[in-house]
PAGU-122825 format. One line per 2 residues: number of its first residue (from 1); for each residue x, y, z of N, C-alpha, C. Coordinates in steps of 0.02 Angstrom, whole numbers, padded with zeros to 5 digits. Example, Ala and Ser with C-alpha at 12.3 -4.5 7.8 and 13.67 -1.06 7.14 Angstrom:
2
1> 00660/-00284/00390/00615/-00225/00390/00660/-00165/00390 | 00642/-00112/00354/00684/-00053/00357/00645/00002/00394
end
This chain:
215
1> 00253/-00684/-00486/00304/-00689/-00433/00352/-00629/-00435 | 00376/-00603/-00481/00409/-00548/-00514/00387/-00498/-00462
3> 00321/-00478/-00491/00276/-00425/-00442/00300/-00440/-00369 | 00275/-00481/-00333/00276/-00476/-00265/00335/-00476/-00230
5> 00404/-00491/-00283/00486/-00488/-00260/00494/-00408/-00270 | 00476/-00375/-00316/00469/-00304/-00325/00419/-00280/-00281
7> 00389/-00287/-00247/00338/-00263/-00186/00396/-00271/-00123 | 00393/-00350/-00114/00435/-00351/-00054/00500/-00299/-00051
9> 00532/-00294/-00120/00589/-00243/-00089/00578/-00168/-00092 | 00514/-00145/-00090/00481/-00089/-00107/00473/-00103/-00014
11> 00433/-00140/-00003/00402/-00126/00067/00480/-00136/00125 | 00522/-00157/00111/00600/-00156/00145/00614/-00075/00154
13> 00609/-00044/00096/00645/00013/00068/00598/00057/00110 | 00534/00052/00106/00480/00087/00154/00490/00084/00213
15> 00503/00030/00242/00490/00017/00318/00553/00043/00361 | 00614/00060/00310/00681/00087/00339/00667/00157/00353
17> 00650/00198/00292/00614/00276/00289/00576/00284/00345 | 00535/00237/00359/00464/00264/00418/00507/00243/00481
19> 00561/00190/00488/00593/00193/00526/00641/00259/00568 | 00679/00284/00497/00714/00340/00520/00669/00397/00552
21> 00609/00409/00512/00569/00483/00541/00521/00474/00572 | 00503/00413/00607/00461/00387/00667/00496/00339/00705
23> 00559/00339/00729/00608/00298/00779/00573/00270/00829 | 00531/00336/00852/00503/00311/00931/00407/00291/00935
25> 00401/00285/00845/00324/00267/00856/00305/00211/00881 | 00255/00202/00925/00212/00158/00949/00149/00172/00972
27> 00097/00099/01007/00045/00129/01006/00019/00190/01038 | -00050/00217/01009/-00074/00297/01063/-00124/00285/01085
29> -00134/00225/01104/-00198/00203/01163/-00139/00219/01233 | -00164/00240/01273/-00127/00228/01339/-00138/00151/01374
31> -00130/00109/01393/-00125/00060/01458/-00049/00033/01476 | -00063/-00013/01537/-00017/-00015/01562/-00020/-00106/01577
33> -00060/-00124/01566/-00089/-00203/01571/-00138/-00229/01494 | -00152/-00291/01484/-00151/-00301/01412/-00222/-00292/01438
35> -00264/-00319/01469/-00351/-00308/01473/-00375/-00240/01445 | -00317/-00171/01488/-00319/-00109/01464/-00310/-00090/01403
37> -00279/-00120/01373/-00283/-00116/01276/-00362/-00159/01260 | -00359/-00191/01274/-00402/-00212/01251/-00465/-00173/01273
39> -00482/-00166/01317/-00540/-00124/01343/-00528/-00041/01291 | -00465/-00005/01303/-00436/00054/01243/-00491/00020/01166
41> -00454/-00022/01135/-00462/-00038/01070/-00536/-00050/01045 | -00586/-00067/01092/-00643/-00073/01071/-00688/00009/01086
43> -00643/00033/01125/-00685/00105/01118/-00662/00155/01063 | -00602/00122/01059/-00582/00177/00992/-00607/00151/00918
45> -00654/00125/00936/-00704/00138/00870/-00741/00175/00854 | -00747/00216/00793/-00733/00273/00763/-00750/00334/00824
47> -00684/00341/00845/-00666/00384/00916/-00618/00389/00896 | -00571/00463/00930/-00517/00463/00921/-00482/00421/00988
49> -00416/00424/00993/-00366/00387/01048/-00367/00430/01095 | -00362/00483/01087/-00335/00550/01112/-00418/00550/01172
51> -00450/00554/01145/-00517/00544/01182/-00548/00470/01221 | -00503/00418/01196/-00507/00337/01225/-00483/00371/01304
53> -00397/00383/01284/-00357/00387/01342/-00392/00446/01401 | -00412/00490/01394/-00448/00533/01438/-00524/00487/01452
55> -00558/00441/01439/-00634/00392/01456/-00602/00361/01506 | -00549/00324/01473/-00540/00262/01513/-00492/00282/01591
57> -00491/00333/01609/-00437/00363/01663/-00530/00360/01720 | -00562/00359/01709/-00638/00380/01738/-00673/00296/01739
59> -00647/00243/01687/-00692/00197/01711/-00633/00146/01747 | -00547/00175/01743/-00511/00113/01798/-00527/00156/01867
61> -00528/00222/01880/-00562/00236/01952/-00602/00210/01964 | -00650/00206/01950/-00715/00169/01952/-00712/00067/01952
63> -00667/00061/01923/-00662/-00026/01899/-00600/-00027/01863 | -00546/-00030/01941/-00475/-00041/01921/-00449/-00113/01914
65> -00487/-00163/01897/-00476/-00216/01871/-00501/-00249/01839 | -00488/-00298/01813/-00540/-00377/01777/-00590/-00388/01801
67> -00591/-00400/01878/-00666/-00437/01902/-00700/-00372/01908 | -00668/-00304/01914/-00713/-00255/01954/-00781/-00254/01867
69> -00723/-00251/01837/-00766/-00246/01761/-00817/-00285/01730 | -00771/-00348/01755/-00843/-00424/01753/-00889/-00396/01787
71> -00881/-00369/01849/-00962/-00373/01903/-00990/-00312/01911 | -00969/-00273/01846/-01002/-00204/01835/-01041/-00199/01781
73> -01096/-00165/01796/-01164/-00177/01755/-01151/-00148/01692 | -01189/-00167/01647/-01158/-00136/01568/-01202/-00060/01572
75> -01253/-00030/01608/-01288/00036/01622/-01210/00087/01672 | -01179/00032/01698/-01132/00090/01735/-01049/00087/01695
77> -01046/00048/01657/-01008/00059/01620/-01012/00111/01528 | -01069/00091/01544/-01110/00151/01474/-01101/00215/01490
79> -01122/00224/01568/-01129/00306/01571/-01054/00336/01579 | -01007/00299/01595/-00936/00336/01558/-00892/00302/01507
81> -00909/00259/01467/-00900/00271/01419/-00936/00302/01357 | -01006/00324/01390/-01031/00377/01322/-00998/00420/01291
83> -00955/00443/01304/-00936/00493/01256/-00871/00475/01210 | -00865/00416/01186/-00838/00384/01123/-00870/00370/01080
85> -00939/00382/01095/-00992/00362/01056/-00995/00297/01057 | -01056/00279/01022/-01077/00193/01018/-01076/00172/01083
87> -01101/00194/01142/-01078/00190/01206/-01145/00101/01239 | -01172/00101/01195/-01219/00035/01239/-01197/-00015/01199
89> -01156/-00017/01152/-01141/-00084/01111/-01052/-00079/01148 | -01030/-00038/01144/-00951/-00032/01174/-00969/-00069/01257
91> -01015/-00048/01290/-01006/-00052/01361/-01054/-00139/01362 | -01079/-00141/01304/-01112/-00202/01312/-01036/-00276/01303
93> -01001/-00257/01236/-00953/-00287/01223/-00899/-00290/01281 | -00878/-00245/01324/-00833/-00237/01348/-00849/-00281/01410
95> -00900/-00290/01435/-00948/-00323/01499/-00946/-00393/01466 | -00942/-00423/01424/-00945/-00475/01395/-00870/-00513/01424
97> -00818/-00455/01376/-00759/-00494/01360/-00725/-00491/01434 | -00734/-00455/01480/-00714/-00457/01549/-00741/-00505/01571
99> -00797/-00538/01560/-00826/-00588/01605/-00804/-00662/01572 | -00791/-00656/01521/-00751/-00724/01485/-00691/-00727/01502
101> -00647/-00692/01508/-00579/-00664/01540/-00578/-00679/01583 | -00613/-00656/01632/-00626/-00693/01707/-00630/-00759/01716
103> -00707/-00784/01681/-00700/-00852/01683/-00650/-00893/01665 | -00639/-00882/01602/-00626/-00950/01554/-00535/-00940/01571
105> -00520/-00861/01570/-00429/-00867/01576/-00409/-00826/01618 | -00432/-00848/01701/-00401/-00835/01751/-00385/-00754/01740
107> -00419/-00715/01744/-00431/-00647/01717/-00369/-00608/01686 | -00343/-00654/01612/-00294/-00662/01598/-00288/-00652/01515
109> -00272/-00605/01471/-00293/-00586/01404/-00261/-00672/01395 | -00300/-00704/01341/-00279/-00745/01306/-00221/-00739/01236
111> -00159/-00769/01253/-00112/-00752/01188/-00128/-00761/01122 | -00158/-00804/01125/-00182/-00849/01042/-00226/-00809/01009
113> -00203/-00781/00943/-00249/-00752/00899/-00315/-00782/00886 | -00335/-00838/00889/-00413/-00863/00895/-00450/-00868/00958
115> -00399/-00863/00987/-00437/-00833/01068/-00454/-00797/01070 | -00420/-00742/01040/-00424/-00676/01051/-00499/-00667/00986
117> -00513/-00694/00954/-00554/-00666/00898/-00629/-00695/00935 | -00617/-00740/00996/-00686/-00765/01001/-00703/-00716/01060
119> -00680/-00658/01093/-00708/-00618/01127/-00733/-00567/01105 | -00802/-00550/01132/-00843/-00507/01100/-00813/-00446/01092
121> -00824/-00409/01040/-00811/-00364/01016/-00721/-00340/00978 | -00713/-00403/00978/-00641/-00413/00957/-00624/-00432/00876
123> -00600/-00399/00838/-00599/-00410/00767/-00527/-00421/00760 | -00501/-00443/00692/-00440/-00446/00673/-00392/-00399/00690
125> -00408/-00331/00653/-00386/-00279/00695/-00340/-00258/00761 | -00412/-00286/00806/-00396/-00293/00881/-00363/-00330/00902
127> -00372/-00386/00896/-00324/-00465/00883/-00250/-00453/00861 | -00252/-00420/00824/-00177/-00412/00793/-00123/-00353/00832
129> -00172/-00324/00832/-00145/-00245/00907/-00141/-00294/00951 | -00159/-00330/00984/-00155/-00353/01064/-00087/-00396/01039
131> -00084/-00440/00995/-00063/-00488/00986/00041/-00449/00979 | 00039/-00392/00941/00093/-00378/00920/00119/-00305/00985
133> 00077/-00285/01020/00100/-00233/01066/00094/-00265/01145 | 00085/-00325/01146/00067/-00340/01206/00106/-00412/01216
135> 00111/-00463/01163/00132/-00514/01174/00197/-00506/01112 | 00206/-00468/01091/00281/-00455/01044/00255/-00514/00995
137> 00220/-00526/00963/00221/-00593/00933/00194/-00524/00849 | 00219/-00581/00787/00208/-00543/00702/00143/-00511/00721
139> 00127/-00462/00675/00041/-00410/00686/00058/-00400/00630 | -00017/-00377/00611/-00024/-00335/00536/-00084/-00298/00561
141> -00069/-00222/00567/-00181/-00202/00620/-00183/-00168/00546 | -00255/-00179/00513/-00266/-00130/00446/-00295/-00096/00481
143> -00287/-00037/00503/-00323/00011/00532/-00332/00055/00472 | -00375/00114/00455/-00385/00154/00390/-00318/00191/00372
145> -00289/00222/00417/-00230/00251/00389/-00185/00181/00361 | -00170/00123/00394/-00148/00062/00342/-00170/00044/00287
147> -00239/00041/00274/-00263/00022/00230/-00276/00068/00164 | -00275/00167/00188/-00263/00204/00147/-00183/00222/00096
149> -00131/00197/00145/-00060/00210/00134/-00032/00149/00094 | -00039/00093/00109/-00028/00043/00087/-00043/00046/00006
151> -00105/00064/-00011/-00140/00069/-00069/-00109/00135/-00107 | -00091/00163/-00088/-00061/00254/-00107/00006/00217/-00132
153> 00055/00196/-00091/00122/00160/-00093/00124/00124/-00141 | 00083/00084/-00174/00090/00046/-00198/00099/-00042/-00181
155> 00129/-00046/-00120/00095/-00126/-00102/00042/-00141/-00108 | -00016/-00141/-00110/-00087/-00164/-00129/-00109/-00134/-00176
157> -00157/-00154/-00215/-00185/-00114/-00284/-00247/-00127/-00265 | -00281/-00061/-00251/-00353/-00046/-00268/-00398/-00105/-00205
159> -00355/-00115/-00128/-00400/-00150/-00098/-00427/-00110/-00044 | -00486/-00128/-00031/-00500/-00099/00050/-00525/-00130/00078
161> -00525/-00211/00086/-00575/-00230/00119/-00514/-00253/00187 | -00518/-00249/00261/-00450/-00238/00302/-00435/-00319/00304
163> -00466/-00376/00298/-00436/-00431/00296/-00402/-00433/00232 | -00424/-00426/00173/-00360/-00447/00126/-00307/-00410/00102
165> -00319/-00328/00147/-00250/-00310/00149/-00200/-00337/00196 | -00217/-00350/00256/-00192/-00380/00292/-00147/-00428/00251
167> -00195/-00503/00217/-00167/-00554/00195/-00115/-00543/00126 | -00123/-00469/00103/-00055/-00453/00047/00004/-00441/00088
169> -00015/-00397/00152/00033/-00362/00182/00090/-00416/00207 | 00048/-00464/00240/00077/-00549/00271/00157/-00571/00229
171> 00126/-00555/00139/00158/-00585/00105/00224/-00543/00069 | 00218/-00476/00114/00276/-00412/00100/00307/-00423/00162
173> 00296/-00395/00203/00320/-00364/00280/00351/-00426/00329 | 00423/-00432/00344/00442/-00465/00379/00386/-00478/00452
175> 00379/-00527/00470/00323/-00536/00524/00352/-00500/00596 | 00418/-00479/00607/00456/-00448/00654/00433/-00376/00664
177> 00430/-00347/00596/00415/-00287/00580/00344/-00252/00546 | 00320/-00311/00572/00228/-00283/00552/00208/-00227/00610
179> 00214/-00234/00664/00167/-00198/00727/00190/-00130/00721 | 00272/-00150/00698/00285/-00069/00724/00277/-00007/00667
181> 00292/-00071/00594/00284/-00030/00518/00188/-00004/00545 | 00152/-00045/00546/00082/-00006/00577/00051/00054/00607
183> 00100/00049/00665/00118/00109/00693/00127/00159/00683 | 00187/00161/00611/00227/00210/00581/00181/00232/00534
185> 00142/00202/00511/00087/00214/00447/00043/00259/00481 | 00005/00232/00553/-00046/00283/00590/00015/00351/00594
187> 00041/00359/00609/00086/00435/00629/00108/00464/00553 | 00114/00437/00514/00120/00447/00428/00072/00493/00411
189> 00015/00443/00427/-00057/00455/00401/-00090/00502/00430 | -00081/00543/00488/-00106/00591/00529/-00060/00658/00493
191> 00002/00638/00501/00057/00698/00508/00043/00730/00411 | 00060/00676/00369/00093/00676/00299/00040/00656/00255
193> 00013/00593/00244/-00023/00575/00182/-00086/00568/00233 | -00110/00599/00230/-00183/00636/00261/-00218/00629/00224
195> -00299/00606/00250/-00357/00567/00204/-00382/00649/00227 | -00403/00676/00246/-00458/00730/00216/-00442/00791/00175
197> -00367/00805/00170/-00333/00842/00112/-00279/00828/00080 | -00261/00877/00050/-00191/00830/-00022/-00159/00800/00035
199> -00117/00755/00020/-00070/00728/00051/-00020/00780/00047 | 00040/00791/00101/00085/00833/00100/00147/00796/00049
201> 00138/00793/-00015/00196/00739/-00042/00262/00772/-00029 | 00275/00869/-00040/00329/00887/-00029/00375/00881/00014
203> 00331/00864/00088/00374/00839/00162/00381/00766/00183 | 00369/00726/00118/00359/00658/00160/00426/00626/00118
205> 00450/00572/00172/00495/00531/00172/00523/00492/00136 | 00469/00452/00080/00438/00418/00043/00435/00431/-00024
207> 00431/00495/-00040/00400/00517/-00097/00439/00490/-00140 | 00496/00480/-00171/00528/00457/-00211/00513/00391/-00234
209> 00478/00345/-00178/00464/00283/-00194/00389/00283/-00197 | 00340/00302/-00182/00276/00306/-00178/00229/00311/-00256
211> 00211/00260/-00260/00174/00263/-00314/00113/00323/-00359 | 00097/00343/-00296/00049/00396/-00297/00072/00481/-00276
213> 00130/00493/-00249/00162/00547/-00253/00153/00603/-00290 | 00148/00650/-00262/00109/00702/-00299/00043/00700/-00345
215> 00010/00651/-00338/-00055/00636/-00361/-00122/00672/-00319
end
């Protein structure tokens, strides 16, 4: 118990820091309606955002709504979303969860995190992004930069599997301040403690408290 009262005020002390030098982070999928995240979030698998937001400007011309998307063939939704890659399982999933949407909730994202997990192509992850940028309700998204930083920091030891960081994170992070600490971790994790070279420990925010600092 010791441990996790010394975590929790470790992850307080964190979430103020990423506060001050990411004020204005939030998500970098573009939409403007929650279907549009959601349609974003399943293509940005292993895709960048930056390349989601330029696809998806080509398939709302094409199918600027819910039903247009339900009653569009998964062959004409493939040929522009190919270039996120994984383009016949993305355009297969995405044809799915529009047509359940349609049906089942009045072409209407469902709020409920188990709602949300029974549409195809929808993982915790996704569930938790929709859930905390769209309906303001607690999130935890382990996305890799979460699940790499977290573990560097020292709140988690030695996990990677994204549900049971999630379920440590649950037991640190005020549920108010999960979506946006997330956030702050993806813009962290790009800018500062960077997975394909050293981490920049000299410029980052953190370093004083970071377990792995200069490592």
């Amino acid at each position: 118990m010791k441990e996790e009262t010394r975590k929790k005020k470790l992850a307080l002390k964190i979430i103020e820091r990423l506060k001050e030098e990411y004020p204005d982070a939030g998500c970098t999928l573009d939409y403007d309606d929650a279907w549009k995240l959601l349609v974003s979030v399943r293509l940005a698998a292993q895709c960048t955002d930056a390349r989601v937001n330029v696809v998806v400007e080509k398939l709302y011309e094409k199918f600027p709504d819910v039903d247009a998307l339900a009653e569009a063939g998964v062959d004409a939704i493939e040929e522009i979303v190919r270039p996120c890659g994984l383009g016949k399982s993305k355009a297969r999933d995405i044809s799915a969860c529009m047509k359940i949407i349609k049906e089942q909730y009045g072409g209407k994202v469902p709020d409920r995190f188990e709602d949300l997990l029974k549409l195809p192509g929808v993982g915790r992850k996704s569930a938790n992004l929709i859930m905390g940028d769209v309906f303001g309700k607690p999130a935890i998204v382990t996305d890799t930069h979460c699940i790499r930083l977290v573990n560097r920091m020292g709140l988690v030891d030695g996990i990677k599997d994204p549900k049971k960081v999630e379920m440590e994170l649950w037991k640190l992070i005020p549920g108010e301040e999960g979506s946006d600490f997330c956030h702050r971790l993806v813009y962290h994790g790009r800018d500062v403690c960077t997975a394909r070279t050293k981490p920049y420990c000299d410029r980052c925010c953190i370093k004083d408290l970071c377990a792995k600092a200069g490592v």
